[in-house]
PDB file with one MODEL, atoms N, CA, C and O in Angstrom:
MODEL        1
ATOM      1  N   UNK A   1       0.819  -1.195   0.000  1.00  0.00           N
ATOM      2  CA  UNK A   1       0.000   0.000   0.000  1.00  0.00           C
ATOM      3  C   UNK A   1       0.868   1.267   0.000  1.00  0.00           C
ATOM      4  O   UNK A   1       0.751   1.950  -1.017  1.00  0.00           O
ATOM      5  N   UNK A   2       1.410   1.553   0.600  1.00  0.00           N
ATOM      6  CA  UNK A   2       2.921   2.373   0.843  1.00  0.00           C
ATOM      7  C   UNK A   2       3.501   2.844  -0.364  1.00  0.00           C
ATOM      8  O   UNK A   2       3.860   3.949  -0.771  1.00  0.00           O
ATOM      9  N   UNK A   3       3.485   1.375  -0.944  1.00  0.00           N
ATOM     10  CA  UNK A   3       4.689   1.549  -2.376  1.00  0.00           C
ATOM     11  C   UNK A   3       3.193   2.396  -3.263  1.00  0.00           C
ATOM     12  O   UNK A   3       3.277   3.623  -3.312  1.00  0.00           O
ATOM     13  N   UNK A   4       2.494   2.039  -3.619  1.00  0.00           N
ATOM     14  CA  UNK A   4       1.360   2.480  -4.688  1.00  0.00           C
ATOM     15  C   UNK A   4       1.107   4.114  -4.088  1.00  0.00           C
ATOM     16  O   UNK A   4       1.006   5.023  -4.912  1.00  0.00           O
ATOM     17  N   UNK A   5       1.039   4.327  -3.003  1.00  0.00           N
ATOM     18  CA  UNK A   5       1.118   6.063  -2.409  1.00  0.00           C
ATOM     19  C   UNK A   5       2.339   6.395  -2.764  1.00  0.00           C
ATOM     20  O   UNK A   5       2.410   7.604  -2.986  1.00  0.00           O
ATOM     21  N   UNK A   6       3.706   5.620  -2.965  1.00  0.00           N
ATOM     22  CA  UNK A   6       4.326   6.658  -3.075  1.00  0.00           C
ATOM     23  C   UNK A   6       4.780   6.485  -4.600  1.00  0.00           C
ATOM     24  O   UNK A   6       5.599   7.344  -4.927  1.00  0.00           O
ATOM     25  N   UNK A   7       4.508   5.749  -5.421  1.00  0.00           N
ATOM     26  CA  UNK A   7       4.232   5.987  -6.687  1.00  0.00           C
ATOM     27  C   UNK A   7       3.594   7.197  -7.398  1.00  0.00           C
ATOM     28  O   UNK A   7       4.065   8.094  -8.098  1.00  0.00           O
ATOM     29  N   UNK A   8       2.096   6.839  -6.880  1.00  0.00           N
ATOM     30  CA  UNK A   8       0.986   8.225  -7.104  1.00  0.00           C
ATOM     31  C   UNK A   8       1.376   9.287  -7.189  1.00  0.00           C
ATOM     32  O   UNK A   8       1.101  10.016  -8.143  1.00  0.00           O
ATOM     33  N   UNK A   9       2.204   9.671  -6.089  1.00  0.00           N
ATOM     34  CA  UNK A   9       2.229  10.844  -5.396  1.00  0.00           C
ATOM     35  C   UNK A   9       3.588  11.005  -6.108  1.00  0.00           C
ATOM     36  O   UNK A   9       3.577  12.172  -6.501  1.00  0.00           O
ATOM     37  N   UNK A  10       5.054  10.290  -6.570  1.00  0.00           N
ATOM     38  CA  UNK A  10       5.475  10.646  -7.352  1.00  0.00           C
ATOM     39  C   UNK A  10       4.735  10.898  -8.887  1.00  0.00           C
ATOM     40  O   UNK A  10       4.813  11.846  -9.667  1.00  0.00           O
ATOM     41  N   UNK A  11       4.272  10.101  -8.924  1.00  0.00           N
ATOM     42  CA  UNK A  11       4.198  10.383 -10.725  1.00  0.00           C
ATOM     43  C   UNK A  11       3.300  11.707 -11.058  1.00  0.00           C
ATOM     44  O   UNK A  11       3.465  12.360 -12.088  1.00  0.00           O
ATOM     45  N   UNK A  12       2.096  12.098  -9.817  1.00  0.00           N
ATOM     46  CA  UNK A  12       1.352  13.861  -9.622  1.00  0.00           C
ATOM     47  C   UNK A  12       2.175  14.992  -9.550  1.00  0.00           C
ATOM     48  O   UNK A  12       1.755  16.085  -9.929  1.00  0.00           O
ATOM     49  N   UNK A  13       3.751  14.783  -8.926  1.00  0.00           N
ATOM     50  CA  UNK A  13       4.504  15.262  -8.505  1.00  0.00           C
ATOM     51  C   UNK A  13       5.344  15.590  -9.742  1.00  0.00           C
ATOM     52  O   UNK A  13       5.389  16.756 -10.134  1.00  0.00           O
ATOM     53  N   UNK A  14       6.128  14.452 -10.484  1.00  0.00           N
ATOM     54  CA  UNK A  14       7.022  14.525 -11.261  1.00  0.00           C
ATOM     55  C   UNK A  14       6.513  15.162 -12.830  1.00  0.00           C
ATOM     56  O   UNK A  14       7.349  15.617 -13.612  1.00  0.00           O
ATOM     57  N   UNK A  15       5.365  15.130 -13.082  1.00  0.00           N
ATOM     58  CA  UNK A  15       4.516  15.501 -13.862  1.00  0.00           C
ATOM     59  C   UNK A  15       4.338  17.017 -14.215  1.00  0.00           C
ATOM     60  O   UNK A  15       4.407  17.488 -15.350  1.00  0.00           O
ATOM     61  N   UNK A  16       4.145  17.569 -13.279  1.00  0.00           N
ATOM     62  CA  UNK A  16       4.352  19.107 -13.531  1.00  0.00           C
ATOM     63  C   UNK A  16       5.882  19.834 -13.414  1.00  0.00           C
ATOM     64  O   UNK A  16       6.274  20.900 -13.889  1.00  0.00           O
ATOM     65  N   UNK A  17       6.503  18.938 -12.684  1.00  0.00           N
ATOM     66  CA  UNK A  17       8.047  19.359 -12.518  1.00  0.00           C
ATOM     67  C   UNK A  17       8.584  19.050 -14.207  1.00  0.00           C
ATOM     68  O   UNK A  17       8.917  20.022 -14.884  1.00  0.00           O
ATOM     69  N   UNK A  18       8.618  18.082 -14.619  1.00  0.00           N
ATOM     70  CA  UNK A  18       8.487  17.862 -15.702  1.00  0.00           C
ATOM     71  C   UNK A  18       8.792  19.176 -16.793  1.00  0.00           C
ATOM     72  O   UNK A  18       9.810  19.722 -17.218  1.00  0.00           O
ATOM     73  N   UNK A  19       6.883  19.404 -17.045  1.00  0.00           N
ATOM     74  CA  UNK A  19       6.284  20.389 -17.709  1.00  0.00           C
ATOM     75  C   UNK A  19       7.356  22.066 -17.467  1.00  0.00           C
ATOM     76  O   UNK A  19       7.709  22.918 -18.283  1.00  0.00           O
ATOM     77  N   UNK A  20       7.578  21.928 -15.959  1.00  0.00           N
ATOM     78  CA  UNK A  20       7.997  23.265 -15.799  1.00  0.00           C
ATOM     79  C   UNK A  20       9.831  23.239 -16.209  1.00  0.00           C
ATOM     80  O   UNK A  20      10.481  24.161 -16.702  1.00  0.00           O
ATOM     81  N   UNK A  21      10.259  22.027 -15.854  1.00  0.00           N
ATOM     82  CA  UNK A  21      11.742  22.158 -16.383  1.00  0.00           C
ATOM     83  C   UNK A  21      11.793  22.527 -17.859  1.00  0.00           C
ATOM     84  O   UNK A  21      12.763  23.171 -18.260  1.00  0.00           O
ATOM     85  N   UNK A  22      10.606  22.091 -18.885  1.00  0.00           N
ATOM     86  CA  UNK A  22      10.679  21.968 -20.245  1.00  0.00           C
ATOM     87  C   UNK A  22      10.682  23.536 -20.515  1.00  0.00           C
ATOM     88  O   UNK A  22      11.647  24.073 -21.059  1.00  0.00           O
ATOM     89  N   UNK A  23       9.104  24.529 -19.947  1.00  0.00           N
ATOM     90  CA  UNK A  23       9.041  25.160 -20.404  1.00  0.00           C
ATOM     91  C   UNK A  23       9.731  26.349 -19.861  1.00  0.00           C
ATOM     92  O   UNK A  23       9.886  27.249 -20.687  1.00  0.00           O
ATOM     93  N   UNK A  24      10.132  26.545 -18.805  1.00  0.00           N
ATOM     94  CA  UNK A  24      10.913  27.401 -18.340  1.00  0.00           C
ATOM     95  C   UNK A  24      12.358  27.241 -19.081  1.00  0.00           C
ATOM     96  O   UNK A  24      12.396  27.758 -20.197  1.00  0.00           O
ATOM     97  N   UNK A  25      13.481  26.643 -18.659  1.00  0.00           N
ATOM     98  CA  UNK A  25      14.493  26.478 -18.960  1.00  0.00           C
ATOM     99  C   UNK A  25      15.276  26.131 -20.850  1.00  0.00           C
ATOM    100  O   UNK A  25      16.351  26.359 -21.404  1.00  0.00           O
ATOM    101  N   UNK A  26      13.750  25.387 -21.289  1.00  0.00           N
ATOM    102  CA  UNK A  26      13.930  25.046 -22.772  1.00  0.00           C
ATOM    103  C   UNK A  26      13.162  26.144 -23.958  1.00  0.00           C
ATOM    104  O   UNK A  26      13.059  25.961 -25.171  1.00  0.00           O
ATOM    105  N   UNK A  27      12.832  26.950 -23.395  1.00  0.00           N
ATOM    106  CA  UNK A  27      12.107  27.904 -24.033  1.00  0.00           C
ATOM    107  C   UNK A  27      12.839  28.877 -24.516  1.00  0.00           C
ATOM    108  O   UNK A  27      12.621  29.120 -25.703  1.00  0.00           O
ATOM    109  N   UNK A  28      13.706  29.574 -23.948  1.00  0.00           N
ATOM    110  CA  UNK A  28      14.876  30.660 -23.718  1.00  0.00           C
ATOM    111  C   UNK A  28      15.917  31.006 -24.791  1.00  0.00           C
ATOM    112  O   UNK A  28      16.906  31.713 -24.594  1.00  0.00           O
ATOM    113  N   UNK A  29      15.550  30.377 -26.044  1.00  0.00           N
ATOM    114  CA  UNK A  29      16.393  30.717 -27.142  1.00  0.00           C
ATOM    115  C   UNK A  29      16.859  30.042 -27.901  1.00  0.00           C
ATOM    116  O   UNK A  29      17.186  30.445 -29.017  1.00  0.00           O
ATOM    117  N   UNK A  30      17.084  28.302 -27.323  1.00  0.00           N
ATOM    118  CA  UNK A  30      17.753  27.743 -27.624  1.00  0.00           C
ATOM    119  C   UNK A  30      16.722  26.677 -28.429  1.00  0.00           C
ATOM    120  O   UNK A  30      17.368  25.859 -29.083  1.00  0.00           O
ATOM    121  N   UNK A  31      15.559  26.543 -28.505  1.00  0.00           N
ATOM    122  CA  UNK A  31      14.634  25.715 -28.849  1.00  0.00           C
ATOM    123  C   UNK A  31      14.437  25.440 -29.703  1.00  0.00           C
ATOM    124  O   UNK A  31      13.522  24.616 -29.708  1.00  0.00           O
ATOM    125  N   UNK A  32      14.940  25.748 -30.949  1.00  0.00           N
ATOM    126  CA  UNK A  32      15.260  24.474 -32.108  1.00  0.00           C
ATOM    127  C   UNK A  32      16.294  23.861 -32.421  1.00  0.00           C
ATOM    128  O   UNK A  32      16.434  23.039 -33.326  1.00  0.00           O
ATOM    129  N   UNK A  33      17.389  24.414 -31.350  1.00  0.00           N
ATOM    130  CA  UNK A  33      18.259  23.072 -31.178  1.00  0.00           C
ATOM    131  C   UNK A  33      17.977  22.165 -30.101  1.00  0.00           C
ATOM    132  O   UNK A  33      18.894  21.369 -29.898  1.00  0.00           O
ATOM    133  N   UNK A  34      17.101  22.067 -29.444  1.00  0.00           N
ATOM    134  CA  UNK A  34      16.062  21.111 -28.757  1.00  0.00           C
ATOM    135  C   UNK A  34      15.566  20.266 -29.190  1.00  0.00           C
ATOM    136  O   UNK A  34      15.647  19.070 -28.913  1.00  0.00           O
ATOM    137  N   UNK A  35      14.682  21.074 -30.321  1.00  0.00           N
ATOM    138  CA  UNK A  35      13.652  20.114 -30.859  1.00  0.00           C
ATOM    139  C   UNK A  35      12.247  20.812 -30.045  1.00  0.00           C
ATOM    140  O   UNK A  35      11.176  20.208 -29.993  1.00  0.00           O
ATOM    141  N   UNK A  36      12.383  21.677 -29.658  1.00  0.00           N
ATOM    142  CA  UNK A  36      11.232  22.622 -28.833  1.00  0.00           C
ATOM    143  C   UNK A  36      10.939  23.274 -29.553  1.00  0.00           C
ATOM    144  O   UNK A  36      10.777  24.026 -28.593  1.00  0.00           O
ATOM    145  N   UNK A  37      10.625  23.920 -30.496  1.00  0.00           N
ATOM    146  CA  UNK A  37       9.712  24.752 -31.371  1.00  0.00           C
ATOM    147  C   UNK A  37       8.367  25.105 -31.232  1.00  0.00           C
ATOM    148  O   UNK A  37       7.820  26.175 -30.964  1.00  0.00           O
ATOM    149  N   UNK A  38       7.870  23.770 -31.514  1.00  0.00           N
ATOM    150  CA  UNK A  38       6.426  23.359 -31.692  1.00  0.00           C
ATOM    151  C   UNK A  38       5.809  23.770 -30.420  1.00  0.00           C
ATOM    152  O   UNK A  38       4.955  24.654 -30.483  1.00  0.00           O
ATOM    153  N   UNK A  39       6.130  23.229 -29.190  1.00  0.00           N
ATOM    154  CA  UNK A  39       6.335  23.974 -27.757  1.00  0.00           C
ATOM    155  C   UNK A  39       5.833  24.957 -27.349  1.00  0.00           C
ATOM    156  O   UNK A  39       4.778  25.249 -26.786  1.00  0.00           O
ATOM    157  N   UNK A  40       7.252  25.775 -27.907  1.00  0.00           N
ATOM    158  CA  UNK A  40       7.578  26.995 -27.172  1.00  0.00           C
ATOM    159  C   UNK A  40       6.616  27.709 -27.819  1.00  0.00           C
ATOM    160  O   UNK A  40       5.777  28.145 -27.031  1.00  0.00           O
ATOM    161  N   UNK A  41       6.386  28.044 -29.175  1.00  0.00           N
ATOM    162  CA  UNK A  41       5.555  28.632 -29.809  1.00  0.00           C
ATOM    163  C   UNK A  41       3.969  28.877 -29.446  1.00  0.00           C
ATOM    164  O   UNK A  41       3.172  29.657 -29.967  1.00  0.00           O
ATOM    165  N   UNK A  42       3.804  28.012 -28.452  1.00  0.00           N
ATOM    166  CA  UNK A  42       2.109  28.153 -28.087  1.00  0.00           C
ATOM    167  C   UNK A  42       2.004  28.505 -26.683  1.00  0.00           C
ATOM    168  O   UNK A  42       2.877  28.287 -25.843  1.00  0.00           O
ATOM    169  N   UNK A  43       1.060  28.974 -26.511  1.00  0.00           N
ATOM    170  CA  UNK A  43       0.915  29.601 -25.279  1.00  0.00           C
ATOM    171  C   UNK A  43       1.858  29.100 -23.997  1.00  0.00           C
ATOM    172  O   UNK A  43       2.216  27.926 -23.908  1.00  0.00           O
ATOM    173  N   UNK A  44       2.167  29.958 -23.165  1.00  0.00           N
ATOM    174  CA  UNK A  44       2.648  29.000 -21.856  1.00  0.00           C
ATOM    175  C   UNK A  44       2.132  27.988 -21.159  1.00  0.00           C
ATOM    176  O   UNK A  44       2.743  26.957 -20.874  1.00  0.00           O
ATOM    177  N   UNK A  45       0.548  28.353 -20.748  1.00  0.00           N
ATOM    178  CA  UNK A  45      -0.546  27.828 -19.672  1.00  0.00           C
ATOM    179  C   UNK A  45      -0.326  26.709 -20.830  1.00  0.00           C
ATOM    180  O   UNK A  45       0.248  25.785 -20.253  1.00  0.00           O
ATOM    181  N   UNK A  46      -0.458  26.463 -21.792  1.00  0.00           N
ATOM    182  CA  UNK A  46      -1.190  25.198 -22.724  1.00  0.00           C
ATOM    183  C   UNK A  46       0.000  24.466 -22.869  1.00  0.00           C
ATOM    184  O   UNK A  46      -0.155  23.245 -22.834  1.00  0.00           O
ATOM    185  N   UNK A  47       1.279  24.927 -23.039  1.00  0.00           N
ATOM    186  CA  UNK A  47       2.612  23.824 -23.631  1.00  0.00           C
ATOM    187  C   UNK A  47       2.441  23.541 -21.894  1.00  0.00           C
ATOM    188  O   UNK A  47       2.782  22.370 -21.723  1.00  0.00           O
ATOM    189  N   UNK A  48       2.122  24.042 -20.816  1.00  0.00           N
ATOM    190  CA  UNK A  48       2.762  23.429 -19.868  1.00  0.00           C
ATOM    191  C   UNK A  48       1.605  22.192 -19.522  1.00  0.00           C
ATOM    192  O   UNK A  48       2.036  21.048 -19.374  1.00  0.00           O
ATOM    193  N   UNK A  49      -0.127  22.502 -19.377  1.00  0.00           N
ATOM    194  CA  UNK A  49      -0.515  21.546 -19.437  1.00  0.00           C
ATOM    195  C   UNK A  49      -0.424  20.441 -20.220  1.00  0.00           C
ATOM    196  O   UNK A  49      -0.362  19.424 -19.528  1.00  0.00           O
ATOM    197  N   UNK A  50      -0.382  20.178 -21.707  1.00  0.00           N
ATOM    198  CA  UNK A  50       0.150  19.652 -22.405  1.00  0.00           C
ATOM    199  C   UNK A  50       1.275  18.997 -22.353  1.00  0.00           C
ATOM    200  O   UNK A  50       1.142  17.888 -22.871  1.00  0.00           O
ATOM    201  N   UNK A  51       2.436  19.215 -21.913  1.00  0.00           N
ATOM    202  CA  UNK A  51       3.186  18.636 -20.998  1.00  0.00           C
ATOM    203  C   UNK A  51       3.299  17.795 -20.235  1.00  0.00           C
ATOM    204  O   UNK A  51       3.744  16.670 -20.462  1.00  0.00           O
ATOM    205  N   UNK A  52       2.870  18.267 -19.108  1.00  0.00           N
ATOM    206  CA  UNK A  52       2.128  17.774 -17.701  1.00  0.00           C
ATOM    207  C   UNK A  52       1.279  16.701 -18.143  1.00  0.00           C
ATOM    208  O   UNK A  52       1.404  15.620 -17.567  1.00  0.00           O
ATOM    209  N   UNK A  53       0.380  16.823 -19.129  1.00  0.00           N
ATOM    210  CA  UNK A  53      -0.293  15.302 -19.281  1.00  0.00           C
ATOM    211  C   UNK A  53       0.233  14.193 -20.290  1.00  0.00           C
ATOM    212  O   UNK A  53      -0.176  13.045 -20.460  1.00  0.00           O
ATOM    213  N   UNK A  54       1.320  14.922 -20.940  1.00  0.00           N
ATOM    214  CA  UNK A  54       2.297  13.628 -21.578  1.00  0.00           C
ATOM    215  C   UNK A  54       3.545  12.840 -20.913  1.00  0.00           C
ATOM    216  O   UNK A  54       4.092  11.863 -21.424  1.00  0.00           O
ATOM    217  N   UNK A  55       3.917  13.476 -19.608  1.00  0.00           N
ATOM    218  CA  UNK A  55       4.755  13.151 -18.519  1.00  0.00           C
ATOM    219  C   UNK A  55       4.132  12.068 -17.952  1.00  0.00           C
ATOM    220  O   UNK A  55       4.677  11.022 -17.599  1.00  0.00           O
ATOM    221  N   UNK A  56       2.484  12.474 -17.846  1.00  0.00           N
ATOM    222  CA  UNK A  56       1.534  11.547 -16.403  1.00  0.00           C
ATOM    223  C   UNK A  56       1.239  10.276 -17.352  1.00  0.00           C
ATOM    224  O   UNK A  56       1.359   9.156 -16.856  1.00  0.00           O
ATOM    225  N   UNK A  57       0.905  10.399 -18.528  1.00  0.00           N
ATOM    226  CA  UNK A  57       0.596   9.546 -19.850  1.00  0.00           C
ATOM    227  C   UNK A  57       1.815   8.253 -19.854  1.00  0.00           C
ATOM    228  O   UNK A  57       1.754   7.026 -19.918  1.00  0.00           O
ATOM    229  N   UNK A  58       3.260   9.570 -19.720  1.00  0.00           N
ATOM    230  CA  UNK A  58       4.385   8.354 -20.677  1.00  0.00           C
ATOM    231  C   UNK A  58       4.709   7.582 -18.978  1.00  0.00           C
ATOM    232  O   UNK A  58       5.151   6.434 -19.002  1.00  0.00           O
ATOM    233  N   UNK A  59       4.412   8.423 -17.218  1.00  0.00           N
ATOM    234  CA  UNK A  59       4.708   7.822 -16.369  1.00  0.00           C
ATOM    235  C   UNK A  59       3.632   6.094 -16.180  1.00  0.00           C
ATOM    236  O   UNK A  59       3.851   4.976 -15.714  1.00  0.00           O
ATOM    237  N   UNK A  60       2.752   6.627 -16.692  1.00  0.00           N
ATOM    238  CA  UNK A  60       1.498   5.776 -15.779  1.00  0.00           C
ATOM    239  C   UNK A  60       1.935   4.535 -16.536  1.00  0.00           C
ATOM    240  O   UNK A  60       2.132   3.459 -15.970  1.00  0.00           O
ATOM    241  N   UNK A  61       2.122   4.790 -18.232  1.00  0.00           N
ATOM    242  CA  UNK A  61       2.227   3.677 -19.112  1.00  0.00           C
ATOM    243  C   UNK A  61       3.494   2.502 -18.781  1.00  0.00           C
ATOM    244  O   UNK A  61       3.584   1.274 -18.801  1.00  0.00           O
ATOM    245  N   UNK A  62       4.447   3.741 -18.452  1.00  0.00           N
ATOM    246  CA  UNK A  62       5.880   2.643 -18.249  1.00  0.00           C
ATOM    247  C   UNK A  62       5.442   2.004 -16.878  1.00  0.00           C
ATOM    248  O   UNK A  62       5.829   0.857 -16.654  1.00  0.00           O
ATOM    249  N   UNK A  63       4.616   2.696 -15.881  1.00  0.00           N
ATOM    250  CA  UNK A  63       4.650   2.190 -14.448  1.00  0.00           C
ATOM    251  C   UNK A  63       3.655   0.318 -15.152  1.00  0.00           C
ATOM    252  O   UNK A  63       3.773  -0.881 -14.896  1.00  0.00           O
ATOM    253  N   UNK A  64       2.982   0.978 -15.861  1.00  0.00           N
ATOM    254  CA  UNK A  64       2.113  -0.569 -16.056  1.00  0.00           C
ATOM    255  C   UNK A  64       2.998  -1.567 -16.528  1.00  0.00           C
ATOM    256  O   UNK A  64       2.949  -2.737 -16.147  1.00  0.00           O
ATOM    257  N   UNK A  65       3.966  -1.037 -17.516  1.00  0.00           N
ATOM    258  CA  UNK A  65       4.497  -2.315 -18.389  1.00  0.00           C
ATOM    259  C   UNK A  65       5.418  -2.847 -17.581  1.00  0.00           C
ATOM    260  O   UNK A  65       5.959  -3.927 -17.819  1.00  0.00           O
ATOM    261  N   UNK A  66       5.711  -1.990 -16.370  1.00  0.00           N
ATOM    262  CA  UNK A  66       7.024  -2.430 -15.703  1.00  0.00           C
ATOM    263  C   UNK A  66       5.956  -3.583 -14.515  1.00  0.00           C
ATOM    264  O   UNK A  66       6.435  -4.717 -14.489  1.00  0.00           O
ATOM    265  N   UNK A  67       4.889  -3.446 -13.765  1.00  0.00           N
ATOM    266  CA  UNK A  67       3.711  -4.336 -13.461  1.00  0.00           C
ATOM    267  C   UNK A  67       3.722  -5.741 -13.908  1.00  0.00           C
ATOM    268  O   UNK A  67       3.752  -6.819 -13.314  1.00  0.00           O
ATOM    269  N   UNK A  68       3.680  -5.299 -15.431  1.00  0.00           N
ATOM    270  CA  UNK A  68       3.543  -6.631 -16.037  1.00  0.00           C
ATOM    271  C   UNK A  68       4.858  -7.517 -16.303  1.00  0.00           C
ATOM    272  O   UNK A  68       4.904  -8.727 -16.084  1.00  0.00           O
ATOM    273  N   UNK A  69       5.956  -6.723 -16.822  1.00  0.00           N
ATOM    274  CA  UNK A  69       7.039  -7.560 -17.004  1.00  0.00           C
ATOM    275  C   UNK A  69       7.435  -7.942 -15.480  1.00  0.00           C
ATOM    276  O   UNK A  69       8.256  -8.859 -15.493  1.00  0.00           O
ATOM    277  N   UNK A  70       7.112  -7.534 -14.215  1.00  0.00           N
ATOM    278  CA  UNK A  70       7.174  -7.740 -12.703  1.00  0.00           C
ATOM    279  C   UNK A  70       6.441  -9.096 -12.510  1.00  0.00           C
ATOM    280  O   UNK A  70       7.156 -10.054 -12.221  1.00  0.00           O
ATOM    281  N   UNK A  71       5.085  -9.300 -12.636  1.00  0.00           N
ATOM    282  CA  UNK A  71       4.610 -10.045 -12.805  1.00  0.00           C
ATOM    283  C   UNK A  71       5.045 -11.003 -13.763  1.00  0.00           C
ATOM    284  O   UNK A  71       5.110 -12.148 -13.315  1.00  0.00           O
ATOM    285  N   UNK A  72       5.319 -10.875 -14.800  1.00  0.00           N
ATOM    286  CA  UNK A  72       5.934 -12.378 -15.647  1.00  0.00           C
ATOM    287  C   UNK A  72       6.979 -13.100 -15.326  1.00  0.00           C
ATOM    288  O   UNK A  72       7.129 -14.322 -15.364  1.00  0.00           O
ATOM    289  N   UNK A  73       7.908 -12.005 -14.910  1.00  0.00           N
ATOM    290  CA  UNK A  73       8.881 -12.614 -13.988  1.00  0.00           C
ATOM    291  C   UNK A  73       8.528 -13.522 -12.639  1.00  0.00           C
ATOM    292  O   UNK A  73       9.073 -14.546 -12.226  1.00  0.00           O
ATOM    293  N   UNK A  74       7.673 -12.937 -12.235  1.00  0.00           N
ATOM    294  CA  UNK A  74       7.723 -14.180 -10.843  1.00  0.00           C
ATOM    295  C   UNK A  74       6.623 -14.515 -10.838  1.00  0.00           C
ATOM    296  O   UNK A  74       5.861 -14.357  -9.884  1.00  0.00           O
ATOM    297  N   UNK A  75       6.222 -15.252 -12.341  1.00  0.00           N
ATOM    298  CA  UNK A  75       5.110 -15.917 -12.268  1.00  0.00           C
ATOM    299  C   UNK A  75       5.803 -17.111 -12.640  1.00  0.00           C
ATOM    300  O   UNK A  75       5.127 -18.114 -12.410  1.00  0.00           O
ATOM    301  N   UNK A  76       7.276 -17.409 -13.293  1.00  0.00           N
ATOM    302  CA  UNK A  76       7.951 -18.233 -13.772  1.00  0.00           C
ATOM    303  C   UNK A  76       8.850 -18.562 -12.144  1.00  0.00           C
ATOM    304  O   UNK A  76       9.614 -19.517 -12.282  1.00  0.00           O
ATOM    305  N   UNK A  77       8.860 -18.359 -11.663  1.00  0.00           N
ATOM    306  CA  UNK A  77       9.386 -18.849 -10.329  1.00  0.00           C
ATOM    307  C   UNK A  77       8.938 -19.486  -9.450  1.00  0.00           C
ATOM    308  O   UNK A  77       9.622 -19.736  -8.458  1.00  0.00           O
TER     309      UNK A  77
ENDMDL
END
């Protein structure tokens, strides 16, 4: 129970930290040698939500596959 709270609560956490390292720090001039363009170019409020829900998207997905390859593993044991 422990471990799944402190999952959650990372991946709510790491999610906007995320968003804000991108758009703060990657915004600043340097962003098409990034690969930030597309980004930076649209509003702040929106690249950062936008962001923020492809962080929580790409966290939640790897947290599952890592579940399952967890499970396959010590289902063979």
């Amino acid at each position: 129970m422990l471990r799944g709270l402190i999952y959650g609560l990372s991946i709510l956490h790491l999610g906007p930290g995320f968003a804000f390292a991108v758009v703060a720090f990657g915004c600043d001039g340097n962003a098409s040698s990034a690969g930030l363009e597309s980004i930076c170019q649209q509003d702040t409020f929106a690249a950062f939500i936008k962001l923020t829900l492809a962080a929580w998207g790409m966290m939640v997905t790897l947290l599952v596959l890592k579940i399952i390859i967890t499970n396959y593993i010590n289902k063979n044991k």
